[in-house]
Backbone as JSON Lines, residues from 0, in Angstrom:
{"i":0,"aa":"X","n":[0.84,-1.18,0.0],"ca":[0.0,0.0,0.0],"c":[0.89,1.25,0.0]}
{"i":1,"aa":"X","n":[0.38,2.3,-0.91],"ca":[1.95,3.59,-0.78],"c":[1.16,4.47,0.56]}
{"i":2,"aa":"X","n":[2.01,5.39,0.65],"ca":[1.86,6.02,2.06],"c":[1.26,7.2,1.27]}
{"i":3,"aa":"X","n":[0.55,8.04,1.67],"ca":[-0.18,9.46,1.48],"c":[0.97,10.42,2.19]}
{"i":4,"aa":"X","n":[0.87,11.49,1.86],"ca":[1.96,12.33,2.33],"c":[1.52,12.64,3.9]}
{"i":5,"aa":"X","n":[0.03,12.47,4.5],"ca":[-0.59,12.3,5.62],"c":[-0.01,12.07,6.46]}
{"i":6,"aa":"X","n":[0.43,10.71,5.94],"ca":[1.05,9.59,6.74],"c":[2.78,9.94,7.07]}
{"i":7,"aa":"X","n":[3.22,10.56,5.91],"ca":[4.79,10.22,5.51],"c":[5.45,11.82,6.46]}
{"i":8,"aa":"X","n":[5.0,12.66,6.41],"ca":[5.1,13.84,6.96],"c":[4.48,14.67,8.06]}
{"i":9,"aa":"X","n":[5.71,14.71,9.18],"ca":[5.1,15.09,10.12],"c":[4.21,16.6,10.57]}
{"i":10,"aa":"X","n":[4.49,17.67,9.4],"ca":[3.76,18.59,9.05],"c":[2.31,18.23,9.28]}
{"i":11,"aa":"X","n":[1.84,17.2,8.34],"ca":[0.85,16.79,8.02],"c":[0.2,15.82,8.73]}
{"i":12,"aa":"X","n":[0.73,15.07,10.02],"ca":[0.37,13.98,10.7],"c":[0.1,14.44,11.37]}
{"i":13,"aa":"X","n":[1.41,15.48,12.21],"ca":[0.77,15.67,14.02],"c":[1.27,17.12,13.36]}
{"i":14,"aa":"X","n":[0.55,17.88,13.35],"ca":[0.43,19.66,13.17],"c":[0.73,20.09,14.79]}
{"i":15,"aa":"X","n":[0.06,19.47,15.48],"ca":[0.46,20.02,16.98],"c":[1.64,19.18,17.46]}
{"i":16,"aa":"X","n":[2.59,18.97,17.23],"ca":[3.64,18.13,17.75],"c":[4.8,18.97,17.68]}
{"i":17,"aa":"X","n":[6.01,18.96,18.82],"ca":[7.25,19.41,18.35],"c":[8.01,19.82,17.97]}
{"i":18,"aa":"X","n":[8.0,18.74,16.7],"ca":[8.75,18.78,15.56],"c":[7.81,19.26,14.43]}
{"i":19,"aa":"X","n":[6.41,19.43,14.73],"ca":[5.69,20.56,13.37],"c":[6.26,21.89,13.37]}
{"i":20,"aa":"X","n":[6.14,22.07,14.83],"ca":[6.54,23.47,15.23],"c":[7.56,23.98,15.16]}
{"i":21,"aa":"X","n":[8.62,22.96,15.36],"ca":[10.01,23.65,14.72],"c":[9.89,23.93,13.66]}
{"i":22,"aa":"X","n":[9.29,23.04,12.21],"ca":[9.65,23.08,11.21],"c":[8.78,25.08,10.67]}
{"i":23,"aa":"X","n":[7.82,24.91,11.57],"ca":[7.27,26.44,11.68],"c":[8.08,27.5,12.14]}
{"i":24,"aa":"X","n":[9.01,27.52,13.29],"ca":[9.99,28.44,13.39],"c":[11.36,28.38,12.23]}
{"i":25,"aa":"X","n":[11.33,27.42,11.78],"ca":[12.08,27.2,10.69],"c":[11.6,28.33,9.92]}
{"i":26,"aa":"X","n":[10.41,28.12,9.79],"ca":[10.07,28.99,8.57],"c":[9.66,30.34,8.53]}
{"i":27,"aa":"X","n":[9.54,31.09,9.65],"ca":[9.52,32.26,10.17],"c":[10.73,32.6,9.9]}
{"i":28,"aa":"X","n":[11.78,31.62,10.34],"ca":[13.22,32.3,10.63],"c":[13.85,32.5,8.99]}
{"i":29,"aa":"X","n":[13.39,31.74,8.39],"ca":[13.81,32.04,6.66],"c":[12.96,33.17,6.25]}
{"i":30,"aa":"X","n":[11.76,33.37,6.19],"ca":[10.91,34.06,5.78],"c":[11.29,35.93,6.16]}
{"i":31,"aa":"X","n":[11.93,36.1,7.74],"ca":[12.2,37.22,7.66],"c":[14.22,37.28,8.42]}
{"i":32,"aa":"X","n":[14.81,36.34,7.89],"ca":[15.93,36.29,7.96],"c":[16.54,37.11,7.39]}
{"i":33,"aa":"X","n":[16.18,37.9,6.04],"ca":[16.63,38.92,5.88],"c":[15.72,40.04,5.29]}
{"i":34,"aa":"X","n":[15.02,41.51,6.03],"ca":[14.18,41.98,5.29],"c":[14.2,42.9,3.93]}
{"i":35,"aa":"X","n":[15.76,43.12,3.95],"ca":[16.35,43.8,2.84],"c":[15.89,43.03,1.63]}
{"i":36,"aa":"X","n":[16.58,41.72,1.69],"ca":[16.47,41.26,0.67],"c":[15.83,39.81,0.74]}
{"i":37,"aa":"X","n":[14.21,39.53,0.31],"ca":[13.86,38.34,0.98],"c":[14.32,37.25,0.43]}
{"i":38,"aa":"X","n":[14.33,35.96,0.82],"ca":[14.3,34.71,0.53],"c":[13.34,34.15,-0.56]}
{"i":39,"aa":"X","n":[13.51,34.39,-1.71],"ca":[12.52,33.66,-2.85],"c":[13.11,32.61,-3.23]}
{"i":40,"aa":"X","n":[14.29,31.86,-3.42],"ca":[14.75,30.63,-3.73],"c":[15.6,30.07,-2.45]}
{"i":41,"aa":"X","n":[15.68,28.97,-2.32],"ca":[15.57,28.01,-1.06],"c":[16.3,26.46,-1.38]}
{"i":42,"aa":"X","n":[17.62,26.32,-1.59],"ca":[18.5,25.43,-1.71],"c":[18.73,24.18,-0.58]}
{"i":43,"aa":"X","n":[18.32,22.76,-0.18],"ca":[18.53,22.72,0.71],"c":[19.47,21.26,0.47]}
{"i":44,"aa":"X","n":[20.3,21.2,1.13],"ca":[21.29,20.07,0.53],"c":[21.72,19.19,1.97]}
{"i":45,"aa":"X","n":[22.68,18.0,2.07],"ca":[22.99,17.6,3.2],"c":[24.41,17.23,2.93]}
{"i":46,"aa":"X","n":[25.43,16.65,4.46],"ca":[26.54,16.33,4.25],"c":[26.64,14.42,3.41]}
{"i":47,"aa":"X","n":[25.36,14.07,3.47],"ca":[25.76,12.63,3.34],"c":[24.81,12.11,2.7]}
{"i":48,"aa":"X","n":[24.17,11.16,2.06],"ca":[22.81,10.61,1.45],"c":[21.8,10.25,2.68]}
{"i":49,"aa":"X","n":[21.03,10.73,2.68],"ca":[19.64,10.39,3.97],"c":[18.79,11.06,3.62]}
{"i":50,"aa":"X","n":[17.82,10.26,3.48],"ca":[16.05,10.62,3.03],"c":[15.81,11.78,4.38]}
{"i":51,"aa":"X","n":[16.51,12.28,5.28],"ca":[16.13,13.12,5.8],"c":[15.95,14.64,5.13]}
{"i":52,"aa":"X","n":[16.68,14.71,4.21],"ca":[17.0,15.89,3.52],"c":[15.63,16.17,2.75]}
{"i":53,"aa":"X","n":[15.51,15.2,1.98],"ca":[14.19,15.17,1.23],"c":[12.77,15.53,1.96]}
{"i":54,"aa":"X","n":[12.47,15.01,3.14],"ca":[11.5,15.01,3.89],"c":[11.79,15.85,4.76]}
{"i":55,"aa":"X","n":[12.95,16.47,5.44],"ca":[12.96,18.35,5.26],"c":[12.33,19.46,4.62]}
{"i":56,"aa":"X","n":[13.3,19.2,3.29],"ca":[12.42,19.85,2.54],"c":[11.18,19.8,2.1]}
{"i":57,"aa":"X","n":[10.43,18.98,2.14],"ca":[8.67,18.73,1.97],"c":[7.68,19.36,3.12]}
{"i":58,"aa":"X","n":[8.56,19.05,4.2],"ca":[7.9,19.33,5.8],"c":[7.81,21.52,5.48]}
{"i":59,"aa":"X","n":[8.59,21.94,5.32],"ca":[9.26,23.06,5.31],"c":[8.64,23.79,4.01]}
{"i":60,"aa":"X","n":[8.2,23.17,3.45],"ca":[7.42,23.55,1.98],"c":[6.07,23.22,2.25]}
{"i":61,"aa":"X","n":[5.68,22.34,3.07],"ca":[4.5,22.39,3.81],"c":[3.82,23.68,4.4]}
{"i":62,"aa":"X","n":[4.49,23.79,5.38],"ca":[4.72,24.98,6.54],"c":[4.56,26.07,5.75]}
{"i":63,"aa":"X","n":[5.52,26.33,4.74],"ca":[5.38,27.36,3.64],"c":[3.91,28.13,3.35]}
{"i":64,"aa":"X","n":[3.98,26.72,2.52],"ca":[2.3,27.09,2.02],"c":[1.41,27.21,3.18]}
{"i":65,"aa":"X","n":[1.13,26.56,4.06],"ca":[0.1,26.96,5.63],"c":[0.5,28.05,5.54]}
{"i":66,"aa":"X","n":[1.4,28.99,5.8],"ca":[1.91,30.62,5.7],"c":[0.53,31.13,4.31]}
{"i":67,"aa":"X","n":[0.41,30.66,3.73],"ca":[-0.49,31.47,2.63],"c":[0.73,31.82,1.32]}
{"i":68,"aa":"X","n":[1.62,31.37,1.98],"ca":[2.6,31.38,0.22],"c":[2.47,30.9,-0.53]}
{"i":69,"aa":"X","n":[2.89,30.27,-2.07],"ca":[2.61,30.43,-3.19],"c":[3.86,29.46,-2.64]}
{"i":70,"aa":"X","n":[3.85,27.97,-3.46],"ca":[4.91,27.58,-2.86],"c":[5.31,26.31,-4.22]}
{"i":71,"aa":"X","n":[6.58,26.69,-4.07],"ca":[6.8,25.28,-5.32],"c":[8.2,24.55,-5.1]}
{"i":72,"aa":"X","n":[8.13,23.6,-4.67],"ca":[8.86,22.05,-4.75],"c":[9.41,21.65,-5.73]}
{"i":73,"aa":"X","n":[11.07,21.9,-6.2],"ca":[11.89,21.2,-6.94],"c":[12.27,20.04,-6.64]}
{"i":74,"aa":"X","n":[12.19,19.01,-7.38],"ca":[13.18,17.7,-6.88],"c":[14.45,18.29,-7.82]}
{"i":75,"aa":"X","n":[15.6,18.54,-7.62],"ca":[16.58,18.48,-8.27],"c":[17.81,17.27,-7.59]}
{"i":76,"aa":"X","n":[17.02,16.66,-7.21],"ca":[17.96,15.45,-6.56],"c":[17.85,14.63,-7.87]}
{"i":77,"aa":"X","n":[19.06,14.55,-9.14],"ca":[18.6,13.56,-10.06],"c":[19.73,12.91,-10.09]}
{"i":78,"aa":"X","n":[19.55,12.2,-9.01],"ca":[20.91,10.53,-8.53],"c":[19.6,9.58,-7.5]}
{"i":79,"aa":"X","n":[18.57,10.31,-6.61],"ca":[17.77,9.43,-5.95],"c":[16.79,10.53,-5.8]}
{"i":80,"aa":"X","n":[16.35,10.58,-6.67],"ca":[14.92,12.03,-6.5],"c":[13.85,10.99,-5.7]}
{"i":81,"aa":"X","n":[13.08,11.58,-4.47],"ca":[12.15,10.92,-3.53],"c":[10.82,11.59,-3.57]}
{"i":82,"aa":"X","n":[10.87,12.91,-4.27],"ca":[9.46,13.85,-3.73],"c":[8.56,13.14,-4.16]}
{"i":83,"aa":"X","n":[8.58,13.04,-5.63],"ca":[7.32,12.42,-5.71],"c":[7.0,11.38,-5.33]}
{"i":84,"aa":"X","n":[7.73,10.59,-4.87],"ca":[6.67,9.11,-3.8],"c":[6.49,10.03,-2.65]}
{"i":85,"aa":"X","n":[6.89,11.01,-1.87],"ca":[6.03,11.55,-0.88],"c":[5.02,12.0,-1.09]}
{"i":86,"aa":"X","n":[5.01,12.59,-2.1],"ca":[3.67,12.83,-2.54],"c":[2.84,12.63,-3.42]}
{"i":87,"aa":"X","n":[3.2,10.93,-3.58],"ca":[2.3,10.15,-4.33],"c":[1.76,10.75,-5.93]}
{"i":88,"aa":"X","n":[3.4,11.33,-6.64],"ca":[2.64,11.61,-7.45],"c":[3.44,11.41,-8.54]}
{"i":89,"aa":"X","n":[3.17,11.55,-9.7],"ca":[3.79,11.09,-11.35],"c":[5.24,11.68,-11.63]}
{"i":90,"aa":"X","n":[6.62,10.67,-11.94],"ca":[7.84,11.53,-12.38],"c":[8.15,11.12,-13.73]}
{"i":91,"aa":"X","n":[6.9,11.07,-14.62],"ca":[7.33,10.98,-15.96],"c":[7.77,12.39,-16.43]}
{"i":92,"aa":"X","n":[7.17,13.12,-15.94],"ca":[7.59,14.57,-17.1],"c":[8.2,15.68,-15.37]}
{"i":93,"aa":"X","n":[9.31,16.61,-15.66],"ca":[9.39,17.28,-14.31],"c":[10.52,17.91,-14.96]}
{"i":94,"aa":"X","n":[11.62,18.4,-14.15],"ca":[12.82,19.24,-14.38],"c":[13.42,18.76,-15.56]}
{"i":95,"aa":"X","n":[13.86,17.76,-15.55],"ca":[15.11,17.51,-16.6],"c":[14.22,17.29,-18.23]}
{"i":96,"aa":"X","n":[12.73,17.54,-18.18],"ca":[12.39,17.75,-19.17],"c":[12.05,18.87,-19.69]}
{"i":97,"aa":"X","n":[11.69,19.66,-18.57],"ca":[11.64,21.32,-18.83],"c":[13.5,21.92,-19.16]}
{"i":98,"aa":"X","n":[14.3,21.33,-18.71],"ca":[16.02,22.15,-19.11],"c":[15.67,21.35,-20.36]}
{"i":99,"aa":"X","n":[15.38,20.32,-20.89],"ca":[16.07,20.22,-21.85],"c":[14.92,20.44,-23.17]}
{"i":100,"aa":"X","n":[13.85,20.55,-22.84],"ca":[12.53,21.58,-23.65],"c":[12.16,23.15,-23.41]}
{"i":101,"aa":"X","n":[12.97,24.19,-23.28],"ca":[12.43,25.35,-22.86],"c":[10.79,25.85,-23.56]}
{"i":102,"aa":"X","n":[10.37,25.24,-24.51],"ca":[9.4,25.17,-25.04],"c":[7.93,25.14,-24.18]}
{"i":103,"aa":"X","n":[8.44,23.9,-23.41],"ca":[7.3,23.01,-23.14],"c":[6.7,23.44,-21.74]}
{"i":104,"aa":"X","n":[5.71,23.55,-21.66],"ca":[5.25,24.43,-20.47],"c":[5.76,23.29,-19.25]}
{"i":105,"aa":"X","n":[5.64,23.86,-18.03],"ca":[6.33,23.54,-17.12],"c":[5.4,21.89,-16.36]}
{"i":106,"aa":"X","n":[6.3,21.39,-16.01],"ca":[5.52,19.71,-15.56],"c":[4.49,19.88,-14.1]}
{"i":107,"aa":"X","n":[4.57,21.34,-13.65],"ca":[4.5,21.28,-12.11],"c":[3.01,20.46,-12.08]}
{"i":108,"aa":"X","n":[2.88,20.14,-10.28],"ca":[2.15,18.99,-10.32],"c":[1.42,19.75,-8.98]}
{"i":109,"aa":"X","n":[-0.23,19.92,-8.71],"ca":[-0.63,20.25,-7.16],"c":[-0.44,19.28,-6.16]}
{"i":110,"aa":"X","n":[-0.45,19.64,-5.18],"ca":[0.36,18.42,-4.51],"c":[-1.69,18.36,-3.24]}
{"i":111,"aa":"X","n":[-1.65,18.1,-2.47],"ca":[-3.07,17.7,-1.42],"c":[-2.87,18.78,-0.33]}
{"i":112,"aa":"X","n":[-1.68,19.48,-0.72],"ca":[-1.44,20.73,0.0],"c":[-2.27,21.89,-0.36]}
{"i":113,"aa":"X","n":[-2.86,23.02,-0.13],"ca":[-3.68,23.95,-1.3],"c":[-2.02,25.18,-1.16]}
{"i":114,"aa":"X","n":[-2.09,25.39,-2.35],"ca":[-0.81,26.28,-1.98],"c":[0.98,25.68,-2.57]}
{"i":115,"aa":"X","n":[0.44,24.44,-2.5],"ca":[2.27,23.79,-2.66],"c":[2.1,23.08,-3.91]}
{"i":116,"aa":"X","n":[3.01,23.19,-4.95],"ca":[2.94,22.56,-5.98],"c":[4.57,21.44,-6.22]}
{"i":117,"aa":"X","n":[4.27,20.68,-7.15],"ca":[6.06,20.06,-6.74],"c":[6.26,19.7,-8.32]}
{"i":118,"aa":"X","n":[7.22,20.14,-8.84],"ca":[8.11,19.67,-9.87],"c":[9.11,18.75,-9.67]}
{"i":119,"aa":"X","n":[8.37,17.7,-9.96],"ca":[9.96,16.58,-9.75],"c":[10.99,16.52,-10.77]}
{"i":120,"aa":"X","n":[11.69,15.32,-10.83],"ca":[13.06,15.17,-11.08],"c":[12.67,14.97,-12.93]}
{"i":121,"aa":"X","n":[11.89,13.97,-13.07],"ca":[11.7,13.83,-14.2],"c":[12.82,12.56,-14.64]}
{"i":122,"aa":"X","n":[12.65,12.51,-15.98],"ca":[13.41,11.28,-16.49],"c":[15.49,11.75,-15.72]}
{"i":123,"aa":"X","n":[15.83,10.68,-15.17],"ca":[17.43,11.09,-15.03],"c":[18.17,11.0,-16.0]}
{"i":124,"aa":"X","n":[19.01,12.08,-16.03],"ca":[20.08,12.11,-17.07],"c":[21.32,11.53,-16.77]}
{"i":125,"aa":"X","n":[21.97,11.26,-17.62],"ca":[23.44,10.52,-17.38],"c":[24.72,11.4,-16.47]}
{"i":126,"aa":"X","n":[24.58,12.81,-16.94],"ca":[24.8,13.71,-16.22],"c":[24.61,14.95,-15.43]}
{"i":127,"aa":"X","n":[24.09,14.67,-14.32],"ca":[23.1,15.59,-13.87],"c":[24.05,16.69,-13.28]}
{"i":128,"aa":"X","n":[24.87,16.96,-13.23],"ca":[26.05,17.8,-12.42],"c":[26.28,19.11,-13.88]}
{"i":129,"aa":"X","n":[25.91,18.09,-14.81],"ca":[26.09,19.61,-16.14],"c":[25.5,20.02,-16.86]}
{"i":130,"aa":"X","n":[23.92,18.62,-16.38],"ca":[22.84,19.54,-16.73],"c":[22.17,20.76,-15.83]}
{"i":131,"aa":"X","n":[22.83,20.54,-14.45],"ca":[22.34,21.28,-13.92],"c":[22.82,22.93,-13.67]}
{"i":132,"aa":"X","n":[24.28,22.8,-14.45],"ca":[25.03,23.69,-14.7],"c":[25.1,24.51,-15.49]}
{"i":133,"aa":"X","n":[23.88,24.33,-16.56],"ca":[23.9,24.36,-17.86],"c":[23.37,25.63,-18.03]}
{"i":134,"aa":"X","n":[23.65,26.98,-19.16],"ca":[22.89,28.17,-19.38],"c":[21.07,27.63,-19.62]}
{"i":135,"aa":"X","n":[20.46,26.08,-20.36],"ca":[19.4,26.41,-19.84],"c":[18.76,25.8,-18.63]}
{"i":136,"aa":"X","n":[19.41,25.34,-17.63],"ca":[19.11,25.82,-16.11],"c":[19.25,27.19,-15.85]}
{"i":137,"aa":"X","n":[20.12,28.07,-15.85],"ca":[19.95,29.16,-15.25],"c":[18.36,29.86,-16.28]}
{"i":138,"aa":"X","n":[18.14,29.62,-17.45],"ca":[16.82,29.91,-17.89],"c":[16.09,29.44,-17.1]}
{"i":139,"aa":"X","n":[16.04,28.42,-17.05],"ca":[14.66,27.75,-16.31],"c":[13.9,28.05,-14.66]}
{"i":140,"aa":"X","n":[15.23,28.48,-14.31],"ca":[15.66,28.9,-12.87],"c":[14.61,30.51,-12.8]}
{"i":141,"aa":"X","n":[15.0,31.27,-13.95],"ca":[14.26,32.22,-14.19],"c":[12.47,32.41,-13.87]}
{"i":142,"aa":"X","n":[12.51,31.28,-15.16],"ca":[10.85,30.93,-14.84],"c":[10.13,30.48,-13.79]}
{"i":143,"aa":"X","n":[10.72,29.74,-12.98],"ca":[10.65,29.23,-11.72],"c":[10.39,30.06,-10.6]}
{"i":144,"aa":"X","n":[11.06,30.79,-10.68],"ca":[11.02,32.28,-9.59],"c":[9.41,33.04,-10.01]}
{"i":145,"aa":"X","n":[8.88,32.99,-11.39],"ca":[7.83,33.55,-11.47],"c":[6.89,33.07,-11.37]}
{"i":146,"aa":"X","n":[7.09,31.67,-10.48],"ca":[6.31,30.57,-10.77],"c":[5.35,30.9,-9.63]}
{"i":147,"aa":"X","n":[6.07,31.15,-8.81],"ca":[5.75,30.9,-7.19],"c":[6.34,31.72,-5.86]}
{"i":148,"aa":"X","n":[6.13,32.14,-4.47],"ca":[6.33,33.15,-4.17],"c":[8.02,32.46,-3.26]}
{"i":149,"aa":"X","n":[7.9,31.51,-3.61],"ca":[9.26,30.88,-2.85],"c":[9.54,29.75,-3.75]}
{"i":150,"aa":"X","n":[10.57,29.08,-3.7],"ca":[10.97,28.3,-4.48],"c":[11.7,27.27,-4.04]}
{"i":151,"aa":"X","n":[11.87,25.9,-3.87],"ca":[12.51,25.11,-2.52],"c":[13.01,24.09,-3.36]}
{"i":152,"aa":"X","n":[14.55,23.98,-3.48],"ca":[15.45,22.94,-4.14],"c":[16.02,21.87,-3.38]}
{"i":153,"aa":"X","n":[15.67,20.56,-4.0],"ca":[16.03,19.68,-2.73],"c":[16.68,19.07,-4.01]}
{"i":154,"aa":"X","n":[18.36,18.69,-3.45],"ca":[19.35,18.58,-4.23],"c":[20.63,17.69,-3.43]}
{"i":155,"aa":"X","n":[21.29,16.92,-4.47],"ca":[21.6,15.81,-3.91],"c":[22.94,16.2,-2.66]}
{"i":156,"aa":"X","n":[23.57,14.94,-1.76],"ca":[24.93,15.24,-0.93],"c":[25.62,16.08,-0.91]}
{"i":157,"aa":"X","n":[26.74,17.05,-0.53],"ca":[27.39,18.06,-0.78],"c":[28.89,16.8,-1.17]}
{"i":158,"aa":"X","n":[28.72,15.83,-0.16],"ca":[30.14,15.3,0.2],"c":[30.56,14.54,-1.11]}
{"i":159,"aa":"X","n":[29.21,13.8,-1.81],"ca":[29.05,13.0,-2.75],"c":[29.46,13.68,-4.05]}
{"i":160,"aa":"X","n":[28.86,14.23,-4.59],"ca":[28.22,15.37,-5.96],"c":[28.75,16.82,-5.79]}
{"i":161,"aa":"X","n":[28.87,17.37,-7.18],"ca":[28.96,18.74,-7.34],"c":[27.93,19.79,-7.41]}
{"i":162,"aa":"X","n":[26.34,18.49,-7.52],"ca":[25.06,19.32,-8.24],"c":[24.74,20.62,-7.13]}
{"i":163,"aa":"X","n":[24.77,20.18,-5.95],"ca":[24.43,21.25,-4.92],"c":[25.44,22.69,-5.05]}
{"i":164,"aa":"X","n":[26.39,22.43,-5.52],"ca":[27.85,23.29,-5.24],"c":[27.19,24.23,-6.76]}
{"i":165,"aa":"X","n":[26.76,23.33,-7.41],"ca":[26.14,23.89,-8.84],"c":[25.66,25.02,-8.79]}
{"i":166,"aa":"X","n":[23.97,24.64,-8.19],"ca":[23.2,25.71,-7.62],"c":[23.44,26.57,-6.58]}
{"i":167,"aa":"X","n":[24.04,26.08,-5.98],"ca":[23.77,27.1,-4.82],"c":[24.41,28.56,-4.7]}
{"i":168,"aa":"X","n":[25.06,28.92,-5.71],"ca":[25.14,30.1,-5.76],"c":[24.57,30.74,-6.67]}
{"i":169,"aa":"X","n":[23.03,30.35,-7.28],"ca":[22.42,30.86,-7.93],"c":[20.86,30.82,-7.18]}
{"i":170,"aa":"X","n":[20.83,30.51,-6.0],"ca":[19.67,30.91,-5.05],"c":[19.87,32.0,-4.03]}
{"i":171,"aa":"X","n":[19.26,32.21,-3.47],"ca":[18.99,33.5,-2.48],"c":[19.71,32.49,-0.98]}
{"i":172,"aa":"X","n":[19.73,31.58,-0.72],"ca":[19.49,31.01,0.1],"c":[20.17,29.23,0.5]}
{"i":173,"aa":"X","n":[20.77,28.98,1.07],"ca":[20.92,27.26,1.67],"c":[20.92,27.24,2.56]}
{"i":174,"aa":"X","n":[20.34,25.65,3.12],"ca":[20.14,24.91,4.21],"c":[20.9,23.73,4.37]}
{"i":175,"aa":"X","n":[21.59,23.59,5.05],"ca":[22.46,22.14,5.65],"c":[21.53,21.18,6.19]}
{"i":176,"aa":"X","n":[21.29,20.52,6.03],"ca":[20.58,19.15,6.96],"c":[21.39,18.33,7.32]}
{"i":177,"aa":"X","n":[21.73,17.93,8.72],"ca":[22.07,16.48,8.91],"c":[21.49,16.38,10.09]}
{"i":178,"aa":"X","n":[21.66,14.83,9.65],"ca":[21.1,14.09,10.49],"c":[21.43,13.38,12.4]}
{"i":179,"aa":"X","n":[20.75,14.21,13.01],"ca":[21.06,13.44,14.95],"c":[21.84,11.97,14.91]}
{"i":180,"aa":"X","n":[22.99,11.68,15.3],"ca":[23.19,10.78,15.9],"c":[24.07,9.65,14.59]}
{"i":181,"aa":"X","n":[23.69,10.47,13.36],"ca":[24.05,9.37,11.97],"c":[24.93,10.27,11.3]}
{"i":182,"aa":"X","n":[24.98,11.71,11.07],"ca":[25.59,12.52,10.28],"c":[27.31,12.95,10.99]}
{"i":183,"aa":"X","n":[28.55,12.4,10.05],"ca":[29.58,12.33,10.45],"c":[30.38,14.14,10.89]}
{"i":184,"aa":"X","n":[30.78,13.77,11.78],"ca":[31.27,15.49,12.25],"c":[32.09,16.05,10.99]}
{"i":185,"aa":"X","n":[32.67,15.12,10.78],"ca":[33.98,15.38,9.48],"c":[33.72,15.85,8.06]}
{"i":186,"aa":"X","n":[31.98,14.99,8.07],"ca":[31.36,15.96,6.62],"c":[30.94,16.86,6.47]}
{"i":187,"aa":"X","n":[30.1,16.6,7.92],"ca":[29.53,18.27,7.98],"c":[30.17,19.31,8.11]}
{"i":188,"aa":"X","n":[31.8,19.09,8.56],"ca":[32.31,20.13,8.14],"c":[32.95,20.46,7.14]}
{"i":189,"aa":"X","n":[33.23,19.32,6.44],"ca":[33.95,19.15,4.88],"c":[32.8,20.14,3.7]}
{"i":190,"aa":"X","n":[31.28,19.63,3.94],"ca":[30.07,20.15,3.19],"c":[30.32,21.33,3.84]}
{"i":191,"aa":"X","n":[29.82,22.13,4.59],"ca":[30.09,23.68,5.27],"c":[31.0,24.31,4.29]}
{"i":192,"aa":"X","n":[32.42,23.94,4.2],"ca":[33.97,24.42,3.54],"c":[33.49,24.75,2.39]}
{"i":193,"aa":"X","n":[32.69,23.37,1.47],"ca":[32.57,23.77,0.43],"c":[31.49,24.32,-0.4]}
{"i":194,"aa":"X","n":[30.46,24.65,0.68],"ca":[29.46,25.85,0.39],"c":[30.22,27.28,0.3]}
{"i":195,"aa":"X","n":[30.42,27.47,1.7],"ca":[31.4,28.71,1.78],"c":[32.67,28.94,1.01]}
{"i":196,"aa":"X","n":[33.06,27.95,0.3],"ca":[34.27,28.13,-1.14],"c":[33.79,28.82,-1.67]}
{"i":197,"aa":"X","n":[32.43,28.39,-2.65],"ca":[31.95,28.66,-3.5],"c":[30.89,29.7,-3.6]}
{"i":198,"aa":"X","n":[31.45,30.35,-2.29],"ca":[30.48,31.83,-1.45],"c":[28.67,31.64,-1.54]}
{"i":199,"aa":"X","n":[28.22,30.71,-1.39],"ca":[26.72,30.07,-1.34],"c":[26.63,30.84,0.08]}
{"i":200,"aa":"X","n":[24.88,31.61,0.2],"ca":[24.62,31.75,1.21],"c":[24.31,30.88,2.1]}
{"i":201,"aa":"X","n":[24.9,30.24,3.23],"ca":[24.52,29.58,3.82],"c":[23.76,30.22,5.2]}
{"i":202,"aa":"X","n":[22.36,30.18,5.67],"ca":[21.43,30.3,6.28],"c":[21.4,29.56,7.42]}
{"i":203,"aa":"X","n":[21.99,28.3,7.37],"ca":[22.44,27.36,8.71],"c":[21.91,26.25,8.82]}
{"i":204,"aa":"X","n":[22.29,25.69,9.53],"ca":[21.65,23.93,9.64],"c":[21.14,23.8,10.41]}
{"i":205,"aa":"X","n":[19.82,22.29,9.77],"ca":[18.97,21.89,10.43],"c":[19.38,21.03,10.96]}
{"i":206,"aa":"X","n":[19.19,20.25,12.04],"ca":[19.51,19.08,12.92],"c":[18.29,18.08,12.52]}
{"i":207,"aa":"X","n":[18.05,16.95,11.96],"ca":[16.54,16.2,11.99],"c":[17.32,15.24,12.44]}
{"i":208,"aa":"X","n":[15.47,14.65,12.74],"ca":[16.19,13.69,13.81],"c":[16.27,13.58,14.89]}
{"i":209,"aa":"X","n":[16.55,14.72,15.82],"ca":[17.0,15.4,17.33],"c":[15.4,14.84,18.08]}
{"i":210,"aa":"X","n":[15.46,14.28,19.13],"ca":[14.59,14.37,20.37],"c":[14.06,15.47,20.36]}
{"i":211,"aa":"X","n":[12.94,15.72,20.76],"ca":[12.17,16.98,21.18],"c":[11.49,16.6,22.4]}
C-alpha cells in the first residue's frame, strides 16, 4: 500500500507536535531572515545521502504554504529524487524535461497541499552535475522564480556530488541538513567548507532527527 503524504510527513500527521513546530519556526526564521532582501529561492542540501534531507524539505514547503505562500517544490535530486513518492505523485515529465525543452510548459504537479505545488526530477540524465550547470538551467531557474512566491530545491549530498555546489550560488538562500546521531562530524564540516568556497549563502543547519 503507498503512504499518502498524511502519513509520511510530520507537518501533516501531528500539526500540533514538536517537531511541526520547529519546522514552523524554521520557517519564520527564513521568511524574515533577511528583510532587505527576501528569501525567494531556497536550496537545501545535506553532508551525506539520507532521506532526511528530502522530507525536510517537503515538511518546510509544507509549513510554507500553511503561511499562505505560493509555494513550489523542486526535486533536483537527479541521482535518488524521492518527492514524488512523498507525494504520491507522477515523475514521468518534471525538471530535466523542462532544461532540456524550454518550449514546453512547465511539468509542475498540485500536490493535497492547497498552496504547494512540486516539480519533480523527471526522467534522469546521465549527467546531472552539467545539466544542472547548464545556461538552460539558469533559464529555467528564471521561470521558476515567477512561478511561485518561494521556491525550494532539494538537491543531492554536498560530500558525494557537485550538483548542490552547482546551484547554490544561484539561489537567495541554503540549508544544511544532517542528520542526529548518523551525520559524520567530518562531513559536515567538509560540506560547510565547500558551500562557503563557493560563497553560497549559507542560512544554517537543520539538525533532523533530534529528540524533542
Amino acid at each position: 500500500m503507498t503512504s499518502s503524504p498524511e502519513q509520511v510527513l510530520i507537518t501533516l500527521r501531528e500539526p500540533a507536535s514538536a517537531a511541526a513546530e520547529a519546522y514552523r519556526t524554521l520557517r519564520t526564521n527564513i521568511l524574515f531572515s533577511s528583510l532587505d532582501k527576501p528569501i525567494h529561492t531556497l536550496l537545501l542540501t545535506s553532508a551525506e545521502q539520507t532521506p532526511e534531507k528530502s522530507l525536510t524539505a517537503a515538511n518546510l514547503a509544507v509549513t510554507m504554504a500553511q503561511a499562505e505562500q505560493r509555494v513550489l517544490l523542486v526535486d533536483c535530486d537527479l541521482r535518488q529524487p524521492m518527492l514524488h513518492t512523498i507525494f504520491g505523485l507522477s515523475n514521468e515529465q518534471g525538471l530535466t524535461s523542462a532544461i532540456l525543452d524550454q518550449e514546453a510548459p512547465l511539468a509542475l504537479q498540485p500536490t493535497e497541499v492547497p498552496g504547494l505545488s512540486l516539480l519533480p526530477s523527471g526522467p534522469l540524465p546521465p549527467r546531472p552535475a552539467d545539466l544542472l550547470g547548464s545556461r538552460r538551467m539558469e533559464g529555467l531557474l528564471n521561470r521558476l522564480r515567477q512561478a511561485a512566491d518561494i521556491v525550494i530545491f532539494d538537491t543531492p549530498p554536498v560530500h558525494t556530488f557537485t550538483d548542490a555546489l552547482v546551484l547554490a550560488t544561484r539561489v537567495d538562500g541554503v540549508l544544511l541538513v544532517i542528520q542526529a546521531g548518523r551525520s559524520r562530524r567530518d562531513r559536515v564540516r567538509e560540506a560547510r567548507q565547500k558551500l562557503e568556497k563557493v560563497k553560497a549563502n549559507l542560512l544554517g543547519v537543520v539538525l533532523s532527527g533530534a529528540r524533542i
